[in-house]
Backbone and ligand atoms as CSV (ligand in chain L), in Angstrom:
chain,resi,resn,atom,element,x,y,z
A,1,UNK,N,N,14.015,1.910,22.149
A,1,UNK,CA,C,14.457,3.223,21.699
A,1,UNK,C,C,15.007,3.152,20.267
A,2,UNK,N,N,14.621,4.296,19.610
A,2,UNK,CA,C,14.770,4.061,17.975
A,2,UNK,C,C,16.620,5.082,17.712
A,3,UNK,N,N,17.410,4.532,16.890
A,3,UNK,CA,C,18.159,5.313,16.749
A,3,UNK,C,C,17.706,6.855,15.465
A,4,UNK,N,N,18.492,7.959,15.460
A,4,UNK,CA,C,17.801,8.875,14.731
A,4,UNK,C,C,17.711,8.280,13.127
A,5,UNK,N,N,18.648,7.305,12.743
A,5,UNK,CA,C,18.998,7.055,11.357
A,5,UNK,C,C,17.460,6.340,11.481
A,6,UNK,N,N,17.571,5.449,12.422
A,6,UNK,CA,C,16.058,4.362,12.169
A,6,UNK,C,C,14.836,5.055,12.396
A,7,UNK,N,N,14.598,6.133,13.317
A,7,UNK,CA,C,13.105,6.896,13.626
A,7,UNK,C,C,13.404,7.761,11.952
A,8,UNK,N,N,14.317,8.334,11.370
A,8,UNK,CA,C,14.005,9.100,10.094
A,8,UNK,C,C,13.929,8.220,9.238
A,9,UNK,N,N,13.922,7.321,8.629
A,9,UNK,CA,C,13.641,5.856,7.851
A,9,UNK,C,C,12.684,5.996,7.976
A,10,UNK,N,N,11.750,5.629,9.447
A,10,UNK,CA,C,11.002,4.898,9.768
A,10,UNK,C,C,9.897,6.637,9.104
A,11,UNK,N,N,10.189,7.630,9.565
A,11,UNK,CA,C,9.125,8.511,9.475
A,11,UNK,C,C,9.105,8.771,7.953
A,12,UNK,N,N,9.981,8.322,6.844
A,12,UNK,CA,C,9.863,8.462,5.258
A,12,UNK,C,C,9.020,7.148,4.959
A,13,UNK,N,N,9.193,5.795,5.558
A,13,UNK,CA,C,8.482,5.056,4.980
A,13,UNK,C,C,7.058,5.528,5.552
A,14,UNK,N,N,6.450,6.489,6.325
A,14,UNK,CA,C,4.973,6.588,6.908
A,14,UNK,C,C,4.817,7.766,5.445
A,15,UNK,N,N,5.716,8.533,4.860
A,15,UNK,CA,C,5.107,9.269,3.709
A,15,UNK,C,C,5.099,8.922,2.808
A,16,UNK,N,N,5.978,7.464,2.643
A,16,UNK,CA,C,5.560,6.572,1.467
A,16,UNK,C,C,4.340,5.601,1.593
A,17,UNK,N,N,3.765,5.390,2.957
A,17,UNK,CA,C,2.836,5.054,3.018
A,17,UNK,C,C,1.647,5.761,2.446
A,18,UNK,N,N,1.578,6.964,3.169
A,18,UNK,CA,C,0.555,7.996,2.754
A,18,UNK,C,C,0.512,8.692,1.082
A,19,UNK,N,N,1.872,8.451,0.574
A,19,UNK,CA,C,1.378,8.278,-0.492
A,19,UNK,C,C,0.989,7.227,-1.956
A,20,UNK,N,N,1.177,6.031,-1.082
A,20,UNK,CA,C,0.336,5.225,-1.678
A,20,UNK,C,C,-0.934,5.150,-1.890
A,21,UNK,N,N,-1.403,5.890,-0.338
A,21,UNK,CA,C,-2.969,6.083,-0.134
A,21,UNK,C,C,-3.619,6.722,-1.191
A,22,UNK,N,N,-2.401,7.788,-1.297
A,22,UNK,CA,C,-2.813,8.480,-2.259
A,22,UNK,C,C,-3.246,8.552,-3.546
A,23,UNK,N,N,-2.373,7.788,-4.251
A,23,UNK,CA,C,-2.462,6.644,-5.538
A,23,UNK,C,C,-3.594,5.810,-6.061
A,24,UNK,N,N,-3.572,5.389,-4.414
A,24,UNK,CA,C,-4.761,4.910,-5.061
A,24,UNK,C,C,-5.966,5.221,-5.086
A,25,UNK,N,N,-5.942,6.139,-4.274
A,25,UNK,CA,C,-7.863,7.545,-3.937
A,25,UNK,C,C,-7.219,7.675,-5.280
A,26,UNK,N,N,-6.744,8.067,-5.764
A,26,UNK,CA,C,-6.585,8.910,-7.291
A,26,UNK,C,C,-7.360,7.686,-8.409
A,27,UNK,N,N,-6.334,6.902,-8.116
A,27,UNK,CA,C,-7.013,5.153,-8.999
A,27,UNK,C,C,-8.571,5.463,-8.971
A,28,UNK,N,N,-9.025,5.280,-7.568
A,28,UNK,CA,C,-10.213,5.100,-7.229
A,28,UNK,C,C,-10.871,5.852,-8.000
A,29,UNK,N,N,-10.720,7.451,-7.993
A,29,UNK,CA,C,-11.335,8.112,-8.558
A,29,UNK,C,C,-11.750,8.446,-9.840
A,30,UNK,N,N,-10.057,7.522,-10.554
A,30,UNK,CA,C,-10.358,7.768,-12.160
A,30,UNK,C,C,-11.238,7.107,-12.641
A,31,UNK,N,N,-11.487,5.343,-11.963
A,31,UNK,CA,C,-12.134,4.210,-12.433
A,31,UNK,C,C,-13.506,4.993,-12.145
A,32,UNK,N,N,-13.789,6.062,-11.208
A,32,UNK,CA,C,-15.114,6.088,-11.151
A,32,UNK,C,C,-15.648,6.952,-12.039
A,33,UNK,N,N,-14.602,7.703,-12.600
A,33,UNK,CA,C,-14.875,8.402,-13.869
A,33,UNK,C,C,-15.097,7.459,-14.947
A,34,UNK,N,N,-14.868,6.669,-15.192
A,34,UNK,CA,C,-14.927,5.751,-16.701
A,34,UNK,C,C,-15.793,5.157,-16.100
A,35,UNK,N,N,-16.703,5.039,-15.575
A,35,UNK,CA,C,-17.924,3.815,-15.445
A,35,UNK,C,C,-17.579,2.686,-15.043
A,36,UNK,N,N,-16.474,2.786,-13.903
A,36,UNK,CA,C,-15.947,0.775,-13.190
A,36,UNK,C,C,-15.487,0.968,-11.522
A,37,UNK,N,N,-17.177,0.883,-11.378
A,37,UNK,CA,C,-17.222,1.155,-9.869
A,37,UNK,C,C,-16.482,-0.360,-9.139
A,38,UNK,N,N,-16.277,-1.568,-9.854
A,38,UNK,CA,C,-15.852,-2.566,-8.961
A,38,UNK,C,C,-14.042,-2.196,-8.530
A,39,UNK,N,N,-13.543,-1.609,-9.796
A,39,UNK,CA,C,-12.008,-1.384,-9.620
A,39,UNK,C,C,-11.782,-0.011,-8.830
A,40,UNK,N,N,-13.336,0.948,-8.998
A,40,UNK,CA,C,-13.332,2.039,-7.767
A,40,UNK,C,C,-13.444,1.953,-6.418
A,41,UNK,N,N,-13.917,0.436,-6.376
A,41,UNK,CA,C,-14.443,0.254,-4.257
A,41,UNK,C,C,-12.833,-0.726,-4.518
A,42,UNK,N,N,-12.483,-1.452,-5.471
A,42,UNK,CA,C,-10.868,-2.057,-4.687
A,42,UNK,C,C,-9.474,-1.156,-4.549
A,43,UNK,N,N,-9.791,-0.036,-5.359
A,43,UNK,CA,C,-8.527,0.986,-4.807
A,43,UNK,C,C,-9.104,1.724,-3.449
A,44,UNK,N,N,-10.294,1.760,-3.257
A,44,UNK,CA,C,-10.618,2.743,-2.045
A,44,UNK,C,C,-10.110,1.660,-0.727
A,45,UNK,N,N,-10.634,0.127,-0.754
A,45,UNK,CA,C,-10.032,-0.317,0.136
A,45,UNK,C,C,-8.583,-0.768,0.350
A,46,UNK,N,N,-7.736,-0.595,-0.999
A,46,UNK,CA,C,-6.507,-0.597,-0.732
A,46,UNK,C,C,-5.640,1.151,-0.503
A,47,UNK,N,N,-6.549,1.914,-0.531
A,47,UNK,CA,C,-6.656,3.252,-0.012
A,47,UNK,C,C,-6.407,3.016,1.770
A,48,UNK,N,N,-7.343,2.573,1.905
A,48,UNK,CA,C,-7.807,2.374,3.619
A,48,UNK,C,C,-6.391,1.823,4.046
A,49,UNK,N,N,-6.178,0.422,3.565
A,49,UNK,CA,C,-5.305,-0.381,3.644
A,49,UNK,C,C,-4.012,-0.139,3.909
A,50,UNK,N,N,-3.969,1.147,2.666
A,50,UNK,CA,C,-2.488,1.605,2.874
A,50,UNK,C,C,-2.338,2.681,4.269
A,51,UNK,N,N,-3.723,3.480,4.654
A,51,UNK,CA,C,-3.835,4.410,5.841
A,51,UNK,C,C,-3.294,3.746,6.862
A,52,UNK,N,N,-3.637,2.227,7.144
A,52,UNK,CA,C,-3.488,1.640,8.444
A,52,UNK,C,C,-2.114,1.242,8.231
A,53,UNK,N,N,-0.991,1.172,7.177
A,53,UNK,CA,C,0.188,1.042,7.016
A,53,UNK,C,C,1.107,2.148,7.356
A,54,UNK,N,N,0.294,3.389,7.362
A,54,UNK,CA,C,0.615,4.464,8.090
A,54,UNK,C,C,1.179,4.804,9.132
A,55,UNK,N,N,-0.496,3.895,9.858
A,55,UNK,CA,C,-0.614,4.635,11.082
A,55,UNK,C,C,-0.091,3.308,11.760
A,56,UNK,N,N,-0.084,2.210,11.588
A,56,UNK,CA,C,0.678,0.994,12.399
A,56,UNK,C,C,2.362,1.846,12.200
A,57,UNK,N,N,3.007,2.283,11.499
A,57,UNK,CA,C,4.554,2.830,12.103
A,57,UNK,C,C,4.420,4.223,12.552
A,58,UNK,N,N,3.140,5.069,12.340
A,58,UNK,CA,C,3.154,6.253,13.481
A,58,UNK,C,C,2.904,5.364,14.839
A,59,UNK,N,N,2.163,4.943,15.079
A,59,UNK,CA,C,2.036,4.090,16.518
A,59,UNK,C,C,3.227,3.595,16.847
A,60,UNK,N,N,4.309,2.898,16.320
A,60,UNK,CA,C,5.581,1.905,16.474
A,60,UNK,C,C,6.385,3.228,17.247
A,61,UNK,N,N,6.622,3.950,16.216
A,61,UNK,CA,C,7.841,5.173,16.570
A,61,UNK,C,C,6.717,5.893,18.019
A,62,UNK,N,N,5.736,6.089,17.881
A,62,UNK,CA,C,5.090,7.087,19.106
A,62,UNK,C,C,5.599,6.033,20.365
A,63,UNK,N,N,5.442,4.704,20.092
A,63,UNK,CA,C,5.556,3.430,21.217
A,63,UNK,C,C,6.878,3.726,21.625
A,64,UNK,N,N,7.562,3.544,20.393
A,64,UNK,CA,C,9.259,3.659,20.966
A,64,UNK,C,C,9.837,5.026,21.344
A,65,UNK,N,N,9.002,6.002,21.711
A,65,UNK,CA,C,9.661,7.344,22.222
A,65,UNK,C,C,10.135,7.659,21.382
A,66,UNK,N,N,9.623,7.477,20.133
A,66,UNK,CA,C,10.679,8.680,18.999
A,66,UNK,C,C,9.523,9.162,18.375
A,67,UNK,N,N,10.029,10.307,17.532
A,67,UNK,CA,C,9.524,11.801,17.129
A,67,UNK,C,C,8.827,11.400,15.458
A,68,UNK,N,N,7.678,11.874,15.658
A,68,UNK,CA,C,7.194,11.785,14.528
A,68,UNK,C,C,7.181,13.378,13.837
A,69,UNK,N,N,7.684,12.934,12.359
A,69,UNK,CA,C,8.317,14.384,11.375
A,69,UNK,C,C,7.812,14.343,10.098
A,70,UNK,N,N,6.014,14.611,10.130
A,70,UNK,CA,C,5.805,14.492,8.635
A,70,UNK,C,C,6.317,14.990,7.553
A,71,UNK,N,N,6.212,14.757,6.366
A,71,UNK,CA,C,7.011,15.889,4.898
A,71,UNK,C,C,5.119,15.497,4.095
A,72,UNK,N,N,5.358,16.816,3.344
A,72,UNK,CA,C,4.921,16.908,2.314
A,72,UNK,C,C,4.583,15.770,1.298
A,73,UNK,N,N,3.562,15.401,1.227
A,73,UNK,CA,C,3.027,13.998,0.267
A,73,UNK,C,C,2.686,14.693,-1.127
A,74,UNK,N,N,3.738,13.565,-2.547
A,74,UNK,CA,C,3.548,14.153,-3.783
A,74,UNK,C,C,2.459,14.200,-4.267
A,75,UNK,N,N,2.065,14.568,-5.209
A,75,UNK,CA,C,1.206,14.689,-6.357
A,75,UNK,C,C,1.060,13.238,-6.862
A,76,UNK,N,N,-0.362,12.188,-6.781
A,76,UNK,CA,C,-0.168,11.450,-7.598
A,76,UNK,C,C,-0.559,11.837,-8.966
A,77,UNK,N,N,-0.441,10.950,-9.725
A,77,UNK,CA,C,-0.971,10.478,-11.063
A,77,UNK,C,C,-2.488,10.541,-11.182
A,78,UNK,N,N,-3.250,11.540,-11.907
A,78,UNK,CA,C,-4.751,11.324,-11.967
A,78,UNK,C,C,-5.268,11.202,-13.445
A,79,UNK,N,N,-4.688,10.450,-14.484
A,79,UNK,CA,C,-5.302,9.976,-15.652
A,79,UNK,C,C,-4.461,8.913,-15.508
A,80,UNK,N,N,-5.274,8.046,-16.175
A,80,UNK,CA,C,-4.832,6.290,-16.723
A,80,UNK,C,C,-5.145,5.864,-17.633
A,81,UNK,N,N,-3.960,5.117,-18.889
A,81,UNK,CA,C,-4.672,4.596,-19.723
A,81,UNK,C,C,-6.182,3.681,-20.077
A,82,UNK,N,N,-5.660,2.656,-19.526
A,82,UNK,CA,C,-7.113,1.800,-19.053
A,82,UNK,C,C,-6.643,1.037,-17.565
A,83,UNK,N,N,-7.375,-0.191,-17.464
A,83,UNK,CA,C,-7.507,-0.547,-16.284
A,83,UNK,C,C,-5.504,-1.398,-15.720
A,84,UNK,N,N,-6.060,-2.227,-17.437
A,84,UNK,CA,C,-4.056,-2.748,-17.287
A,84,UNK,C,C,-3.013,-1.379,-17.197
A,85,UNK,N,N,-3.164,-0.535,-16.973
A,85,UNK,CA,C,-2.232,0.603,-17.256
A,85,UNK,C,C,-1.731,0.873,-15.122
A,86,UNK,N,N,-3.379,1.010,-14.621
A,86,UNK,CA,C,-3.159,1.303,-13.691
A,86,UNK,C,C,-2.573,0.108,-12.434
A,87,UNK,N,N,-3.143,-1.347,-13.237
A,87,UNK,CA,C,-2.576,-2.263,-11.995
A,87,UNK,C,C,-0.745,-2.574,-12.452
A,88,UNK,N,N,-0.800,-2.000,-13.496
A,88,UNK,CA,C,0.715,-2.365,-13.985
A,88,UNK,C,C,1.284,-1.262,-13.095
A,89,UNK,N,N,0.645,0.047,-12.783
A,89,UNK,CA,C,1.344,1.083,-12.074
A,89,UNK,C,C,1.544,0.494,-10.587
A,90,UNK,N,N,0.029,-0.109,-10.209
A,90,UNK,CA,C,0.516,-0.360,-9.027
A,90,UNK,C,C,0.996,-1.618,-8.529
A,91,UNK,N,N,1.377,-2.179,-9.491
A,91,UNK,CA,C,2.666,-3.357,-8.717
A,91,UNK,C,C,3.854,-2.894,-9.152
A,92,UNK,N,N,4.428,-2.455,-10.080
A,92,UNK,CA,C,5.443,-0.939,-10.248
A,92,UNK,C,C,5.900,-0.723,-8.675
A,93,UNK,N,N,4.638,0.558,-8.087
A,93,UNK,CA,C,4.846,0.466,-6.732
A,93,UNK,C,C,5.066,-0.048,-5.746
A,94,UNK,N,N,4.314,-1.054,-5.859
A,94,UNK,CA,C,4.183,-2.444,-5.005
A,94,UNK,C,C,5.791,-2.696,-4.422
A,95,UNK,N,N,6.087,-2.994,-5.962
A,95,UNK,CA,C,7.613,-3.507,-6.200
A,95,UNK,C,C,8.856,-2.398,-5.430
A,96,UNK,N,N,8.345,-1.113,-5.551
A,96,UNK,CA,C,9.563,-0.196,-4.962
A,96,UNK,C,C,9.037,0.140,-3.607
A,97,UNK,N,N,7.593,0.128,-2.846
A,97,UNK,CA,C,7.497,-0.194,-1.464
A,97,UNK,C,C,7.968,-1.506,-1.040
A,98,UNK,N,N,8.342,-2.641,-1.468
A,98,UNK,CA,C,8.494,-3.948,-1.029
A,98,UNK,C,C,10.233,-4.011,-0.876
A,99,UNK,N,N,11.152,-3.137,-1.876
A,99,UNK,CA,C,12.459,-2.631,-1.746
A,99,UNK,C,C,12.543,-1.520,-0.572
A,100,UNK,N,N,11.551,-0.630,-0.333
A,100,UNK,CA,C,12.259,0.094,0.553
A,100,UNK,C,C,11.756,-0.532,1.978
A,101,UNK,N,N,10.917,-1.516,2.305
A,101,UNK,CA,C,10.638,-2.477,3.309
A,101,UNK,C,C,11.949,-2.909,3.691
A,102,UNK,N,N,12.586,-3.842,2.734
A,102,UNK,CA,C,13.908,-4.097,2.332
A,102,UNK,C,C,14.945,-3.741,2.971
A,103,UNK,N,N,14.881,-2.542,2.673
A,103,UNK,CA,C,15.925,-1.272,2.750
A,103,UNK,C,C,16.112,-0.986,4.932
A,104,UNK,N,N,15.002,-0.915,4.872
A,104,UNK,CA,C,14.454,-0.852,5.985
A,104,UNK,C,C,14.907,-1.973,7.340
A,105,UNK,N,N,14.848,-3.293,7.029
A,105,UNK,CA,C,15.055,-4.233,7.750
A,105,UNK,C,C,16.624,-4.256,7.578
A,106,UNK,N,N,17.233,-3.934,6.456
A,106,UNK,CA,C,18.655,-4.321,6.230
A,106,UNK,C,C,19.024,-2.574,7.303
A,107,UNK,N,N,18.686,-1.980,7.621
A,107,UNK,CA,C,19.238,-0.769,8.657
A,107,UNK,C,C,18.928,-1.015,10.325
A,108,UNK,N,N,17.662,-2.239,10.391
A,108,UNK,CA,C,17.509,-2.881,11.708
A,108,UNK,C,C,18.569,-3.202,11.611
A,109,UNK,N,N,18.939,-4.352,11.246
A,109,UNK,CA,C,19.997,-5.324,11.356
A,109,UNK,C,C,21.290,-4.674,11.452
A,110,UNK,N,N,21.802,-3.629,11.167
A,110,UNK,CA,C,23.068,-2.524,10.831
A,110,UNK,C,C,22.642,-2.542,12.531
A,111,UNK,N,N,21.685,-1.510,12.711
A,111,UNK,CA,C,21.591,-0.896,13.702
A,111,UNK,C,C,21.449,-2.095,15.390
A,112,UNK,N,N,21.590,-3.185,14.992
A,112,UNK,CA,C,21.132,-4.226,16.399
A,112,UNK,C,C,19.588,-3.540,16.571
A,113,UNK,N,N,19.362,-3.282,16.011
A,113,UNK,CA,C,17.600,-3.334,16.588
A,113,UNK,C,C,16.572,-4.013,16.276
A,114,UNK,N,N,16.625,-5.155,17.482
A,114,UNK,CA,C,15.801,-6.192,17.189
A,114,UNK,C,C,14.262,-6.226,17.156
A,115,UNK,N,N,13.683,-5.246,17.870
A,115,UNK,CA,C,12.163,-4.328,17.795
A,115,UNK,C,C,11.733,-4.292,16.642
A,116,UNK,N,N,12.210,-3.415,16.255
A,116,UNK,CA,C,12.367,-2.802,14.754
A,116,UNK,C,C,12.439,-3.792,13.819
A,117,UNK,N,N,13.423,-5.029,13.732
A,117,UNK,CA,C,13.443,-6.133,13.002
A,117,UNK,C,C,12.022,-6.912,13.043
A,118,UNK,N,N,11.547,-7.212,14.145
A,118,UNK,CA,C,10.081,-7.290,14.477
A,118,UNK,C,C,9.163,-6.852,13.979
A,119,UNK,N,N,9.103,-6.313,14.310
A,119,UNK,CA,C,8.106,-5.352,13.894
A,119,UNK,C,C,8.055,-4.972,12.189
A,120,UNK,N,N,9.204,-5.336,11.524
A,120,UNK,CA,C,8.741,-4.637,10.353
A,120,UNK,C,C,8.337,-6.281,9.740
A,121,UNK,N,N,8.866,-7.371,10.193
A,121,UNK,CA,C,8.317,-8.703,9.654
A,121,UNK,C,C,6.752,-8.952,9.164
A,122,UNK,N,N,6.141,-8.058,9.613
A,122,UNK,CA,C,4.656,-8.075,9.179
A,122,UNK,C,C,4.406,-7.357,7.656
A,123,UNK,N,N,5.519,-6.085,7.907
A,123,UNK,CA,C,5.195,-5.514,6.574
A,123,UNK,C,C,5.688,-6.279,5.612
A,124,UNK,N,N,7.082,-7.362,5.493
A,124,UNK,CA,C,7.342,-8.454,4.583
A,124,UNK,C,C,6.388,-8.792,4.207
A,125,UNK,N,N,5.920,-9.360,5.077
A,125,UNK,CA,C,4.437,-10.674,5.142
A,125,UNK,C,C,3.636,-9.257,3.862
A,126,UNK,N,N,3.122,-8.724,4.266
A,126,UNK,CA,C,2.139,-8.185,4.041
A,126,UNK,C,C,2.299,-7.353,2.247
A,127,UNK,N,N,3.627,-7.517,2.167
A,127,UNK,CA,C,4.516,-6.931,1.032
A,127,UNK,C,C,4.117,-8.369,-0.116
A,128,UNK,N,N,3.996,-8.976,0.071
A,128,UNK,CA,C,4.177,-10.641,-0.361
A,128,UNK,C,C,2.683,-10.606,-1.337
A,129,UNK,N,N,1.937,-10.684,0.041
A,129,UNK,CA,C,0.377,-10.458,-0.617
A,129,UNK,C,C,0.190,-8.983,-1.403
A,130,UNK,N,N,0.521,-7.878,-1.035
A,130,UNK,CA,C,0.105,-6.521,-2.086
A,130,UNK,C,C,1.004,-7.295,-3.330
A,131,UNK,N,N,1.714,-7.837,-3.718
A,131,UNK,CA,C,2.305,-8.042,-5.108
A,131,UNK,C,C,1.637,-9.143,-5.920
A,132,UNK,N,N,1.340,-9.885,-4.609
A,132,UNK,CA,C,0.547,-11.365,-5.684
A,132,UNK,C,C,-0.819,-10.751,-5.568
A,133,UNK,N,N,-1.361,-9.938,-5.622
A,133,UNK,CA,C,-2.941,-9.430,-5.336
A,133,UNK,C,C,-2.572,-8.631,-6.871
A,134,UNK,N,N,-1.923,-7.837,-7.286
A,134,UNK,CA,C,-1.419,-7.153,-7.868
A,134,UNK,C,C,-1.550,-7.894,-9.506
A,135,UNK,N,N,-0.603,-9.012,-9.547
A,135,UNK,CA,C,-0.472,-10.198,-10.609
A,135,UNK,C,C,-1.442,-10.758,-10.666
A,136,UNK,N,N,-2.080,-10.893,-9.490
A,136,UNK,CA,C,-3.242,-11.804,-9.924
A,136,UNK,C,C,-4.416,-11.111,-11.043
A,137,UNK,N,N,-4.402,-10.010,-10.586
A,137,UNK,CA,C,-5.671,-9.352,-11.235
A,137,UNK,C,C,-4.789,-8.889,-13.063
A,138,UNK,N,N,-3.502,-8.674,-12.745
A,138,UNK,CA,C,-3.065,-8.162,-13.998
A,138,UNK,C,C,-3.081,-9.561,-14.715
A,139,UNK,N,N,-2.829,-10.999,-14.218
A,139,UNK,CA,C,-3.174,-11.843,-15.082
A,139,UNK,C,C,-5.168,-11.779,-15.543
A,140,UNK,N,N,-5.841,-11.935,-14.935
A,140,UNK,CA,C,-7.058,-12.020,-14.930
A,140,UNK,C,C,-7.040,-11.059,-16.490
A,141,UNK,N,N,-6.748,-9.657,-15.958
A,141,UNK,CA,C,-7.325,-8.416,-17.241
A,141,UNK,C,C,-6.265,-8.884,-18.808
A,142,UNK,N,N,-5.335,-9.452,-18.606
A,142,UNK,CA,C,-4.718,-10.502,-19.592
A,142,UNK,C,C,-5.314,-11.667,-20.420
A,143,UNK,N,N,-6.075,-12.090,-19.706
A,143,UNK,CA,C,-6.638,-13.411,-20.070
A,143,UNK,C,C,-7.600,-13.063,-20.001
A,144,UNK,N,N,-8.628,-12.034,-19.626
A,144,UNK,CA,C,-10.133,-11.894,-20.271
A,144,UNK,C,C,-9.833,-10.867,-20.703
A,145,UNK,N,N,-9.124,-10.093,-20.624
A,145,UNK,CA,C,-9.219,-8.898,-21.786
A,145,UNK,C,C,-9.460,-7.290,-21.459
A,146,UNK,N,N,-8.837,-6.156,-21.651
A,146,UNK,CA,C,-9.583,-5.161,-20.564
A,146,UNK,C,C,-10.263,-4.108,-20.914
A,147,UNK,N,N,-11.338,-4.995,-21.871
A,147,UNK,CA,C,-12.497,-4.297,-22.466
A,147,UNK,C,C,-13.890,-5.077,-22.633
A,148,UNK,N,N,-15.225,-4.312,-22.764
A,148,UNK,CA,C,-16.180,-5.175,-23.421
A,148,UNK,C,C,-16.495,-6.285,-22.073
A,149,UNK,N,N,-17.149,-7.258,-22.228
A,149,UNK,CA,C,-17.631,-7.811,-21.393
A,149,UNK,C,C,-15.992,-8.928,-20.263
A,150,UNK,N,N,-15.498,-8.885,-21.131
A,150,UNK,CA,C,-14.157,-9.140,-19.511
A,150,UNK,C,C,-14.041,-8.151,-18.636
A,151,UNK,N,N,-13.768,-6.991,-18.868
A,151,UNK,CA,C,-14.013,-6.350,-17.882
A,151,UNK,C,C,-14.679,-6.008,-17.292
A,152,UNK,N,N,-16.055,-6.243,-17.667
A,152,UNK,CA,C,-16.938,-5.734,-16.589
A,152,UNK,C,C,-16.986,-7.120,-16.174
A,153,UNK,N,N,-16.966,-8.498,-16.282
A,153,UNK,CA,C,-16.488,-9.494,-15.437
A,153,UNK,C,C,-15.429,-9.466,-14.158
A,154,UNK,N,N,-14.206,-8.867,-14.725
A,154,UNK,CA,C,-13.443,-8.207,-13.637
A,154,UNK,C,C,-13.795,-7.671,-12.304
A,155,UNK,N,N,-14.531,-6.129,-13.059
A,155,UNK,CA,C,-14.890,-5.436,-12.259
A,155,UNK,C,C,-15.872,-5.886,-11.302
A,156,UNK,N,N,-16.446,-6.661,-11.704
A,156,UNK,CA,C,-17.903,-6.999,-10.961
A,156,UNK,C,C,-16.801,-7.613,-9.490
A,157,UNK,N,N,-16.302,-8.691,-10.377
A,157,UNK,CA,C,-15.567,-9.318,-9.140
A,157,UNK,C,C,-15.057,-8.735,-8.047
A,158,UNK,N,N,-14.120,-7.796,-8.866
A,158,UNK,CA,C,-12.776,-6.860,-7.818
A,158,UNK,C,C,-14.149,-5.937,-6.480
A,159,UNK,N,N,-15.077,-5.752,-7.619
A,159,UNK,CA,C,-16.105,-4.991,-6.587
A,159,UNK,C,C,-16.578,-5.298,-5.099
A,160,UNK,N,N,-16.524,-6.566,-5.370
A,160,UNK,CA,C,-16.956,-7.404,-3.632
A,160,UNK,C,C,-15.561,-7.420,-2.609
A,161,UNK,N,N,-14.390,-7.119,-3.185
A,161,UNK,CA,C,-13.562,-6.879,-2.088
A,161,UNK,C,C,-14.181,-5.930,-0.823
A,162,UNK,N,N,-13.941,-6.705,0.483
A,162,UNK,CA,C,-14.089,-5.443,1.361
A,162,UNK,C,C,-13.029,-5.200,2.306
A,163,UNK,N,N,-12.770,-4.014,2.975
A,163,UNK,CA,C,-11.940,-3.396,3.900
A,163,UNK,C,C,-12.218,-4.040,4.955
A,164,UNK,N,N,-11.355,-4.961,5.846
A,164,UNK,CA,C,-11.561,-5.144,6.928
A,164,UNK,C,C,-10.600,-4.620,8.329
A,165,UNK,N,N,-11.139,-4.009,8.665
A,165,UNK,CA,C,-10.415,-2.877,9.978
A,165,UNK,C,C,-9.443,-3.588,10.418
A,166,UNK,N,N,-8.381,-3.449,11.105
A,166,UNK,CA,C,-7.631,-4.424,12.049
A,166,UNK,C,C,-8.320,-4.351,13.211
A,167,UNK,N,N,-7.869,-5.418,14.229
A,167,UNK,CA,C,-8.536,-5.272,15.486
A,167,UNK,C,C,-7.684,-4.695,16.465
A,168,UNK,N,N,-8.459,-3.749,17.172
A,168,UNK,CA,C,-7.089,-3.383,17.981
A,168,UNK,C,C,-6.111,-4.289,18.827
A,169,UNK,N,N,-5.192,-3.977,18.831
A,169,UNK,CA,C,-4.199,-5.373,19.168
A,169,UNK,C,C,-3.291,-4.534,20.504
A,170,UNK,N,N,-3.989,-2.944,20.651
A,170,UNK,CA,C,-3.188,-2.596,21.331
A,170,UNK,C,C,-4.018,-2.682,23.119
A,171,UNK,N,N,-4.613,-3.212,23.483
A,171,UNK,CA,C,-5.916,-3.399,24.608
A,171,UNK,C,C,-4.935,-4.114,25.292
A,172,UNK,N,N,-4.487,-3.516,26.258
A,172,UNK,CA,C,-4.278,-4.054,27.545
A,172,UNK,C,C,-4.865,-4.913,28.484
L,1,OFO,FE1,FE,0.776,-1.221,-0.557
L,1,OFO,O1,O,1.621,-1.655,1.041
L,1,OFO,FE2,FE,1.758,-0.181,2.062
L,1,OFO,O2,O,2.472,0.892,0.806
């Protein structure tokens, strides 16, 4: 059972989820405006990515008998300087979803709720990799450059990322 402080936490970090999604369909969309379909298919699957970050704490709170209370998802950002503009934005983000993760586990622990402490240990984990995924590529567009033939080196690369579904884990 979720306390109300922890199910309303829990239902702001699902609209900070959703609007990450958002961020990055927007990403997605700008790169596909400038001609860089590889950095357009890696925001769409970190699009996806962020959906199932969603919907793994709508499932948690539906599991634990508490109330799901959507709000209103902002407006992202739909122009970008170039490509370093936008991965600098999104480890920016990265960085203030990985604080309110944070934020999050330090109100388990307030609250004795050891579920909840659980359960959010994955999003750590998972907080770890969105930031070094993040650096990695902002070193890459650093060191080849984010124009002219480095980037479309980049892009080519970032392009073969694919979305891989989770498996359902919830099968009885
Ligand atoms: Fe990007 O990890 Fe969720 O928000």
């Amino acid at each position: 059972m979720l306390s109300k402080k922890m199910e309303e936490a829990l239902n702001g970090q699902i609209n900070k989820e959703m609007y990450s999604a958002y961020l990055y369909m927007s990403m997605s969309a700008h790169s596909t405006n400038v001609g860089l379909p590889g950095f357009a298919n890696w925001f769409m699957v970190q699009y996806n990515e962020e959906m199932e970050h969603a919907m793994k704490i709508y499932d948690y709170v539906n599991d634990q008998g508490g109330k799901i209370k959507l709000k209103a998802i902002d407006e992202p950002l739909s122009t970008f300087k170039d490509a370093m503009d936008m991965f600098q934005k999104t480890l920016k983000h990265e960085q203030f979803i990985t604080k309110s993760i944070n934020e999050l586990v330090d109100l388990a622990i307030k609250e004795k709720d050891h579920a909840t402490q659980i359960f959010l240990q994955w999003f750590v984990t998972e907080q770890i990799e969105e930031e070094g995924n993040d650096n990695d590529i902002i070193a890459k567009l650093e060191l080849a450059g984010d124009k002219g033939n480095g980037l479309f080196m980049i892009d080519k690369e970032i392009g073969a990322r694919v979305y891989a579904p989770p498996v359902d884990e919830k099968q009885d």
